[in-house]
TIKOL-501372 format. One record per residue (C-alpha): residue number from 1; chain; x, z, y. Coordinates in Angstrom, 2 decimals. Last residue first. Layout:
<rs>
{r NUM A {X Z Y}}
...
</rs>
This chain:
<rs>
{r 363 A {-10.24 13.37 -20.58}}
{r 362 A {-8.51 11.13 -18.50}}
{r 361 A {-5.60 11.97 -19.93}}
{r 360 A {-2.33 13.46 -17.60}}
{r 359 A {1.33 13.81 -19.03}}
{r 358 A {1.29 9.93 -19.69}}
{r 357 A {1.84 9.09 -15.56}}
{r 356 A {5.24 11.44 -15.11}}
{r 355 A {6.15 13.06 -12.23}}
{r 354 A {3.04 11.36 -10.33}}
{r 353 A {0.63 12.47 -13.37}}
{r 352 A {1.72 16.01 -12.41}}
{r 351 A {0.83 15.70 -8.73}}
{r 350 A {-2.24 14.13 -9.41}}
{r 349 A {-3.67 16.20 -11.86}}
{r 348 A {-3.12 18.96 -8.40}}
{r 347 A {-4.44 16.67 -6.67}}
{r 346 A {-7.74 16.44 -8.70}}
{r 345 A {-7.96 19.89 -9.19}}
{r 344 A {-8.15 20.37 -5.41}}
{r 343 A {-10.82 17.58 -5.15}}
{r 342 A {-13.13 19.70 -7.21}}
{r 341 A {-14.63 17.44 -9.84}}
{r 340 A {-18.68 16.59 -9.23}}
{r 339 A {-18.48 13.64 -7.38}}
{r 338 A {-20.83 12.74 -4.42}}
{r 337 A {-19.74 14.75 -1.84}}
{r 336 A {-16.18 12.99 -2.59}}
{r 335 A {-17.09 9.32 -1.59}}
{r 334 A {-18.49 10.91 1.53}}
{r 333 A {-15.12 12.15 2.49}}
{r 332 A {-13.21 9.49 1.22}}
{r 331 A {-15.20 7.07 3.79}}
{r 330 A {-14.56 9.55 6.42}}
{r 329 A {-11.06 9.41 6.24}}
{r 328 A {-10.94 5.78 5.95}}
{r 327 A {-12.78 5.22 8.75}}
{r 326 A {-10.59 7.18 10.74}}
{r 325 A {-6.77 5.79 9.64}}
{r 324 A {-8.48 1.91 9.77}}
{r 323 A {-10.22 2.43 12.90}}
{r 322 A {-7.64 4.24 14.57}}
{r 321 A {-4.56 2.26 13.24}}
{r 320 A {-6.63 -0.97 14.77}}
{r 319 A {-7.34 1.02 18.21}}
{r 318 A {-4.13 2.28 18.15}}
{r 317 A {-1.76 -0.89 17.68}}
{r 316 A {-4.01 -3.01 19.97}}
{r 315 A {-3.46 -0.74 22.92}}
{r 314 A {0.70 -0.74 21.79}}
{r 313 A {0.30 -3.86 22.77}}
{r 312 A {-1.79 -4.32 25.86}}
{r 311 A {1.02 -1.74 27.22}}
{r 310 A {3.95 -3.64 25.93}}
{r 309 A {3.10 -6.84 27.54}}
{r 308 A {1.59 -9.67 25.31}}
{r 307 A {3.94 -12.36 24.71}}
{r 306 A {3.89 -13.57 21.47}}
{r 305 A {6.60 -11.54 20.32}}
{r 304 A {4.56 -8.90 21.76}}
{r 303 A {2.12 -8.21 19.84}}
{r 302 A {4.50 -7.99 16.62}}
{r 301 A {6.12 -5.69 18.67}}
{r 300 A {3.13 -3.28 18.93}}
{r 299 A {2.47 -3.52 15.20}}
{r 298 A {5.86 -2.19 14.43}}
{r 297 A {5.91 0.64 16.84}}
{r 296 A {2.32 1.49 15.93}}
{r 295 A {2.75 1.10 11.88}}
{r 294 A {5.80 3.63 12.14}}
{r 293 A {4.21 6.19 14.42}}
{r 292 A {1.66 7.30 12.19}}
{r 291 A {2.33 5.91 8.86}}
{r 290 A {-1.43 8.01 8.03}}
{r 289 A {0.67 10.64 6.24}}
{r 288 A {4.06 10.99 8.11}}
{r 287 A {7.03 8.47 7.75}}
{r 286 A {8.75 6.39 5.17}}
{r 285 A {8.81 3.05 5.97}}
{r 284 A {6.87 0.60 4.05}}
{r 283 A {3.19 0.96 6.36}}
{r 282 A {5.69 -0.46 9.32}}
{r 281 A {6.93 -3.31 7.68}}
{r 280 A {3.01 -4.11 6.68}}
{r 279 A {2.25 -4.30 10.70}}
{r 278 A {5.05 -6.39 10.71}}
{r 277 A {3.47 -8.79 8.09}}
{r 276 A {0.12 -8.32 9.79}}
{r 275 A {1.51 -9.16 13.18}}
{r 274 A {3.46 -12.57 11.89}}
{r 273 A {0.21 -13.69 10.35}}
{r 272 A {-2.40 -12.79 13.14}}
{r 271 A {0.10 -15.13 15.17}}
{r 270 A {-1.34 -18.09 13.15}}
{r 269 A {-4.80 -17.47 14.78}}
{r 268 A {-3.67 -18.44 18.33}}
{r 267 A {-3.22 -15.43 20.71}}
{r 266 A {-5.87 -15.10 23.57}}
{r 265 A {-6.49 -10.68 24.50}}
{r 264 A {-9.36 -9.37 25.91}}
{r 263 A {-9.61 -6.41 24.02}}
{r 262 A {-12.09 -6.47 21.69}}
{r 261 A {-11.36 -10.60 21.12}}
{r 260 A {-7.42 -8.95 19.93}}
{r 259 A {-8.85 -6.16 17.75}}
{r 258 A {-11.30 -9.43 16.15}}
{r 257 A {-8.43 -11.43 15.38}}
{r 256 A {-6.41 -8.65 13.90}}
{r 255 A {-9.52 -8.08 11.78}}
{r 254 A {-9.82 -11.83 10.70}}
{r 253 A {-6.02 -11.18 9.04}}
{r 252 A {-7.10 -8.33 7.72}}
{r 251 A {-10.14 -10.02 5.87}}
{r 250 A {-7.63 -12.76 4.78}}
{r 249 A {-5.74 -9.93 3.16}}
{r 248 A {-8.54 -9.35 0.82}}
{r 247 A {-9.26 -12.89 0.00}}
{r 246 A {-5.79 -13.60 -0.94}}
{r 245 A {-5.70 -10.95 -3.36}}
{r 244 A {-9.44 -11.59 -4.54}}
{r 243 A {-7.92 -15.07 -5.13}}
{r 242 A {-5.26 -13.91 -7.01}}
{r 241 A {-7.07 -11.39 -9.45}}
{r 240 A {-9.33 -14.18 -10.05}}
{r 239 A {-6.22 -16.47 -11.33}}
{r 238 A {-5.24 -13.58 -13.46}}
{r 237 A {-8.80 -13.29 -15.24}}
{r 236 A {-8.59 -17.35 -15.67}}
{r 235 A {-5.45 -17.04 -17.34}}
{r 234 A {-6.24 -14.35 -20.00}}
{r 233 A {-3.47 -12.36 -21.12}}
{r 232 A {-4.65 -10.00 -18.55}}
{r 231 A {-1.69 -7.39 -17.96}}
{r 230 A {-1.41 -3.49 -17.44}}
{r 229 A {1.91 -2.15 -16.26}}
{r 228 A {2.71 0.83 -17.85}}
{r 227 A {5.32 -0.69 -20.43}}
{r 226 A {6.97 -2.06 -17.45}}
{r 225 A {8.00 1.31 -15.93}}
{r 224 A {8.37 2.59 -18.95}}
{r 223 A {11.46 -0.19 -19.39}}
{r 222 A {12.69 -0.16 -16.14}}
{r 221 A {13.25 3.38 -16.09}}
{r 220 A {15.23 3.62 -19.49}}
{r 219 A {17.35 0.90 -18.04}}
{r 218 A {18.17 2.32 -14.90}}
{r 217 A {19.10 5.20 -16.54}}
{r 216 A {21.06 3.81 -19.59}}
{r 215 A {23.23 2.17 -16.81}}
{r 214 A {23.80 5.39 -14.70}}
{r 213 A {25.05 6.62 -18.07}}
{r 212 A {27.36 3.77 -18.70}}
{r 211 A {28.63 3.51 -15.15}}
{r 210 A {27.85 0.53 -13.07}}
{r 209 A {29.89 -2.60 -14.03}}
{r 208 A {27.72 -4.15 -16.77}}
{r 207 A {24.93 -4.36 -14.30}}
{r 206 A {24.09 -8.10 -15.26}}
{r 205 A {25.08 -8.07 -18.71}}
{r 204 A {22.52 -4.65 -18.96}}
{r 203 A {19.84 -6.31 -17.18}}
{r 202 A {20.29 -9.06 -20.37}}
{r 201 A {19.50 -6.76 -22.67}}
{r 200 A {16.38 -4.83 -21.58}}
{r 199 A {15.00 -8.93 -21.68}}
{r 198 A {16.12 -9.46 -24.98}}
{r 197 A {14.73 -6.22 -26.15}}
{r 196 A {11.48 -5.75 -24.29}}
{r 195 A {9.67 -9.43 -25.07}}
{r 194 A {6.18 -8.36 -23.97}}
{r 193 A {6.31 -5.58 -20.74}}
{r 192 A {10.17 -6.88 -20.66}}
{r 191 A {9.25 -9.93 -19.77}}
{r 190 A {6.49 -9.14 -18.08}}
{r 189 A {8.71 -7.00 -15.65}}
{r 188 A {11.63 -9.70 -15.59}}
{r 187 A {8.88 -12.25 -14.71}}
{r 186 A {7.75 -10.35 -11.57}}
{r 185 A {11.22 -9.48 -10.48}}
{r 184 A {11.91 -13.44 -10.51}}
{r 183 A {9.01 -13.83 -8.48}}
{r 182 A {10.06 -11.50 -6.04}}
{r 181 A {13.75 -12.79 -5.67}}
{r 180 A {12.05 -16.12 -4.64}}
{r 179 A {9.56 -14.69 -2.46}}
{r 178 A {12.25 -12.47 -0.77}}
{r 177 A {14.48 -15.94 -0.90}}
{r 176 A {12.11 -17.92 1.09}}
{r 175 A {11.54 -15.58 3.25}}
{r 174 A {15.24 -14.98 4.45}}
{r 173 A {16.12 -18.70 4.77}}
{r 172 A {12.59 -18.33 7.16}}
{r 171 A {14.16 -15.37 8.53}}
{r 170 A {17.48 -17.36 9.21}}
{r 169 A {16.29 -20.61 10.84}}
{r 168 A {14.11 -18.78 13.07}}
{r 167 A {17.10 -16.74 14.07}}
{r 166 A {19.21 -20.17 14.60}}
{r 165 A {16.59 -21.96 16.29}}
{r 164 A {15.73 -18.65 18.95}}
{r 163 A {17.54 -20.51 22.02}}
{r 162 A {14.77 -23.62 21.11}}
{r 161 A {11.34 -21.20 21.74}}
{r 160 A {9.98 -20.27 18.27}}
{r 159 A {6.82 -22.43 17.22}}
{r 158 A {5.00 -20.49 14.64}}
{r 157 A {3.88 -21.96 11.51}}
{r 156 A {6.50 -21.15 9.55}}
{r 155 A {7.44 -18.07 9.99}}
{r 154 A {3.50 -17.28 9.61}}
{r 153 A {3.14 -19.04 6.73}}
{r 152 A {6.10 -17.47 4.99}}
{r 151 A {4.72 -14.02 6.10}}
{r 150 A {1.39 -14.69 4.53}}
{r 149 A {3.47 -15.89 1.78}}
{r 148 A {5.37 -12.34 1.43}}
{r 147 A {1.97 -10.75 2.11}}
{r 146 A {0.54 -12.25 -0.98}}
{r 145 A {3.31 -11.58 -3.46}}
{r 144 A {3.14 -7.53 -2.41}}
{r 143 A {-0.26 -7.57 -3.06}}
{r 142 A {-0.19 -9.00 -6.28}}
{r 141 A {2.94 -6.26 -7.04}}
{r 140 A {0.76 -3.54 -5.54}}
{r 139 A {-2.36 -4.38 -7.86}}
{r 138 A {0.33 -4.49 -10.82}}
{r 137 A {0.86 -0.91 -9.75}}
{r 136 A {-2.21 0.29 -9.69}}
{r 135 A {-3.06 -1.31 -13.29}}
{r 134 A {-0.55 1.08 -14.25}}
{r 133 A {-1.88 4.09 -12.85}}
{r 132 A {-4.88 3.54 -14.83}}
{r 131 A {-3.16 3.45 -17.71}}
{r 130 A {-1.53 6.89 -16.91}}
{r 129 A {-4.36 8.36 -15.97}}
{r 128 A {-5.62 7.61 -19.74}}
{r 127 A {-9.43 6.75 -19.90}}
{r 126 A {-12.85 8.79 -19.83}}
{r 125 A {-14.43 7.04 -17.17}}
{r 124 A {-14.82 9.46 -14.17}}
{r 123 A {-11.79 11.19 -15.34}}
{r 122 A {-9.80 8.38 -15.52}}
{r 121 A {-10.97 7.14 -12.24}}
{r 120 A {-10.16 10.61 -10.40}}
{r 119 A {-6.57 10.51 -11.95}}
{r 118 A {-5.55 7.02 -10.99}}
{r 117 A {-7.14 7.40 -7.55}}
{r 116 A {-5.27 11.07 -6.80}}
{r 115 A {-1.93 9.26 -8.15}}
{r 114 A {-2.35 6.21 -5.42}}
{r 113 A {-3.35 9.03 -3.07}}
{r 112 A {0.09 10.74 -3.69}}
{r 111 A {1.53 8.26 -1.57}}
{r 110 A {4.65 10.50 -1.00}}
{r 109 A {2.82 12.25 1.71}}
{r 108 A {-0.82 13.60 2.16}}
{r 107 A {-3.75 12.81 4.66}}
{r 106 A {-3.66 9.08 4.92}}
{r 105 A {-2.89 8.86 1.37}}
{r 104 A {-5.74 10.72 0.46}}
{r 103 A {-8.25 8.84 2.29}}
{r 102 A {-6.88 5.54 0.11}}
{r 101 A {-6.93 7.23 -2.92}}
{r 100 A {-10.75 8.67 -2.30}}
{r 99 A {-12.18 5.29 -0.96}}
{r 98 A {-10.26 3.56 -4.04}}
{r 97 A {-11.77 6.48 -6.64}}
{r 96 A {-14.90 5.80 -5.24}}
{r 95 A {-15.25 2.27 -5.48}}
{r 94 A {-13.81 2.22 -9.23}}
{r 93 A {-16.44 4.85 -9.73}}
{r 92 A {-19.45 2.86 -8.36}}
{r 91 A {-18.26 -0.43 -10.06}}
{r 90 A {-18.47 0.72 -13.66}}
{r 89 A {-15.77 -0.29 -15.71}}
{r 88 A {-15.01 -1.95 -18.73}}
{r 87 A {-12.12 -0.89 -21.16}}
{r 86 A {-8.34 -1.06 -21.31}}
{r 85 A {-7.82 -4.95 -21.01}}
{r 84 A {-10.60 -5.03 -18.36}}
{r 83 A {-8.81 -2.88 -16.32}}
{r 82 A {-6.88 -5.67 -13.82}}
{r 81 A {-10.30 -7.35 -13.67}}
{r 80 A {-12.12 -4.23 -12.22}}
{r 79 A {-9.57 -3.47 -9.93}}
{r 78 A {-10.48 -6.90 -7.92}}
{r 77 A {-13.85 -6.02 -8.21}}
{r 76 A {-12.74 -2.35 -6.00}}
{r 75 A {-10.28 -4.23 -4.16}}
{r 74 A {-12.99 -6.30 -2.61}}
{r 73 A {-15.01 -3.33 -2.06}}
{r 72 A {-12.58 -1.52 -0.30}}
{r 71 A {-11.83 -4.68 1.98}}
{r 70 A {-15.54 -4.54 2.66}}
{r 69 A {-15.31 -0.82 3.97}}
{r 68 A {-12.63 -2.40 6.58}}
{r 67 A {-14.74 -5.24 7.27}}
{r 66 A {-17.83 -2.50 8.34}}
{r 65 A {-15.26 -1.02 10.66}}
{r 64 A {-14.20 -4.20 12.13}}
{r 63 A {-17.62 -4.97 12.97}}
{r 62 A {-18.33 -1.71 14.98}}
{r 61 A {-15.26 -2.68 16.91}}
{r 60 A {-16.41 -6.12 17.68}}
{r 59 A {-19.91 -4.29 19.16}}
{r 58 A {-17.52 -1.29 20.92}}
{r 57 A {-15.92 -3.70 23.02}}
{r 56 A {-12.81 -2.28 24.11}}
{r 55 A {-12.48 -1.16 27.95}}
{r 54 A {-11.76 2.22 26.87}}
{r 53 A {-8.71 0.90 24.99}}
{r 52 A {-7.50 -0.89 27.95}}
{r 51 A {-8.05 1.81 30.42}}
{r 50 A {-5.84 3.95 27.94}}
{r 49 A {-3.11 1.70 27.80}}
{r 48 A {-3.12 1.48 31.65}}
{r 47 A {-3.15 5.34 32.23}}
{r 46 A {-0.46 5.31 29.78}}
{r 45 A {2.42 3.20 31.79}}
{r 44 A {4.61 2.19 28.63}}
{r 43 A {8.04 2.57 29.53}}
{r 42 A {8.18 4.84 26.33}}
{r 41 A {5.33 4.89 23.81}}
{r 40 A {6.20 2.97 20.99}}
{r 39 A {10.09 4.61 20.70}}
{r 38 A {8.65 7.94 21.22}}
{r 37 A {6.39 7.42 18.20}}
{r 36 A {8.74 5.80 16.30}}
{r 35 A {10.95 8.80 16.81}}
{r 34 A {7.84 10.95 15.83}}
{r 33 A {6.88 9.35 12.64}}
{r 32 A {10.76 9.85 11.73}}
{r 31 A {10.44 13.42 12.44}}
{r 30 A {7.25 13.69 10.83}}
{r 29 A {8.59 11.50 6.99}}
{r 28 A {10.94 14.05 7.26}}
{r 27 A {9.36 16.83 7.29}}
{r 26 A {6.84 15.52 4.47}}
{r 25 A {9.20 13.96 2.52}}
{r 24 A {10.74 17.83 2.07}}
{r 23 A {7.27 19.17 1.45}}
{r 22 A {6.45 16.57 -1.63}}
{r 21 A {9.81 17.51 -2.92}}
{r 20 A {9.14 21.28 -3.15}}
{r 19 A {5.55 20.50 -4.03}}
{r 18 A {6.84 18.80 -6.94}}
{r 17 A {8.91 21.71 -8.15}}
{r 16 A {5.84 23.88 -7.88}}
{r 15 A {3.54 21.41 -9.74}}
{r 14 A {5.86 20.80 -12.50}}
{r 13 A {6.37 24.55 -12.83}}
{r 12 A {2.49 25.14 -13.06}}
{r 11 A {2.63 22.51 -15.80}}
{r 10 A {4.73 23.65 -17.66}}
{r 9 A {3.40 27.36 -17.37}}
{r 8 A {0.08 26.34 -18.69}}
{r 7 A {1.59 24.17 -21.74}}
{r 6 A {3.70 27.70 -22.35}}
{r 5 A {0.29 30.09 -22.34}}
{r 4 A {-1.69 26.93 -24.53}}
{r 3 A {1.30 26.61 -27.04}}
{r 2 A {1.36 30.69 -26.73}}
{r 1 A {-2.71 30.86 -27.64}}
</rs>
């Protein structure tokens, strides 16, 4: 009864400490929503950005919807390849837990939706949190591969104007070397995932000059954070995994297309590229749930770097973060009438598995 009494009390301390941290991002991730807020919307004249968005046609905007609840789906079979190596899945609950996650994050900070979707999909099939979790992240590091080539192509394939040579010079230098660097962090992290020691010891010839128990740190961190990921060994399962990346953010790249037929606007296809990688900028900085604020200012510039005035801009910026922030919402809402595990338990599992991933089972 005391193991059960102290177990109890851990956890009810790991919550409350969380929740300490979890309401410090919070204020700050507001005030920095709000200076990109103010930043979006000043010299804009309002009463023509709202024209504009009332003038959107509702048919292309009905469309985009339905493409945002097929980008779900997409990740959802994509998912089910990166869990194959810890058991088969059924589709439904790999859906739901995604529609859940995703609502989550737009409602609470720190991404704790990414936690809530771990947690509700090892409950819903009976497998470690923690392992789930861990496919999560090798989802992110796929993603994170694709966008840095969607922002390669779009570098490249847009024609700067001849005063911008040496800046377009620069970011595509700059690219190159993100997707470079990125690869290499890739094969550290399954290096070390399969081949721990020799890998663990070469980080520490690199950083031999930080401080031996800063050193230990990093390297303690590195190596559970590898031994979570969760890897195919087989080839043709990873090469699946990269076309459903590549598929999925194709979809968003057709979406910026349609937001820009919905409003009127003419921008050649390659532009989608440049917005989507600034509109991904903007989902990276901290800021309130929803990255209200942050994905408007950086959306809105990506807009106009092809020459759309600010107010047409920042009218694309909300109508895509509305559908997307919305939609969402609603599609976690349904998804959670339909389970049978009190969403409040589920973030507080969620909090705990975010402190550390192996303190919550499915079970």
């Amino acid at each position: 009864m005391s193991n059960r009494q102290d177990n109890y009390l851990n956890l009810v301390k790991k919550i409350s400490e969380l929740n300490k941290i979890i309401n410090w991002k919070l204020w700050s991730g507001l005030l920095i929503s709000a200076l990109f807020l103010y930043l979006a919307f000043r010299k804009v004249d309002l009463v023509q950005t709202w024209t504009m968005i009332r003038s959107a046609n509702l048919f292309i905007l009905y469309f985009v919807i339905l493409l945002t609840f097929f980008q779900f789906v997409i990740r959802a079979w994509r998912w089910k390849i990166l869990l194959e190596p810890i058991q088969k899945t059924g589709f439904s609950n790999r859906l739901s837990s995604t529609l859940i996650g995703f609502a989550a994050n737009c409602i609470f900070p720190a991404r704790l939706g990414e936690f809530i979707r771990a947690n509700y999909l090892g409950h819903s099939e009976n497998i470690s949190g923690g392992s789930a979790f861990g496919t999560i992240v090798v989802e992110r590091l796929f993603d994170g591969y694709t966008l840095l080539l969607v922002l390669l192509i779009g570098l490249i394939g847009t024609t700067f104007p001849s005063e911008w040579h040496f800046i377009s010079t620069s970011l595509r230098g700059a690219g190159f070397l993100l997707l470079f660097l990125y690869s290499l962090l890739i094969i550290f992290l399954v290096g070390v995932r399969y081949k721990a020691t020799p890998f663990l010891k070469l980080l520490e010839r690199l950083l031999f000059f930080l401080p031996t128990p800063f050193l230990n740190k990093i390297i303690n961190t590195v190596r559970n954070f590898s031994m979570g990921l969760v890897l195919s060994r087989n080839p043709y399962r990873l090469i699946q995994v990269v076309f459903y990346s590549f598929f999925l953010w194709f979809t968003s790249l057709y979406q910026i297309q349609l937001i820009e037929q919905a409003l009127g606007l003419s921008l050649p296809f390659i532009a989608c590229f440049l917005i989507l990688s600034m509109a991904t900028f903007g989902v990276i900085i901290p800021s309130a749930p929803g990255f209200i604020g942050t994905f408007h200012l950086s959306v809105q510039y990506g807009f106009m770097f092809y020459g759309i005035g600010r107010e047409e801009a920042l009218s694309a910026a909300i109508v895509w973060h509305s559908i997307l922030f919305f939609s969402t919402i609603i599609f976690g809402f349904v998804s959670i009438l339909f389970i049978h595990i009190p969403f409040g338990r589920l973030r507080k599992e969620a909090i705990v598995l975010k402190k550390g991933p192996a303190n919550i089972n499915g079970s």
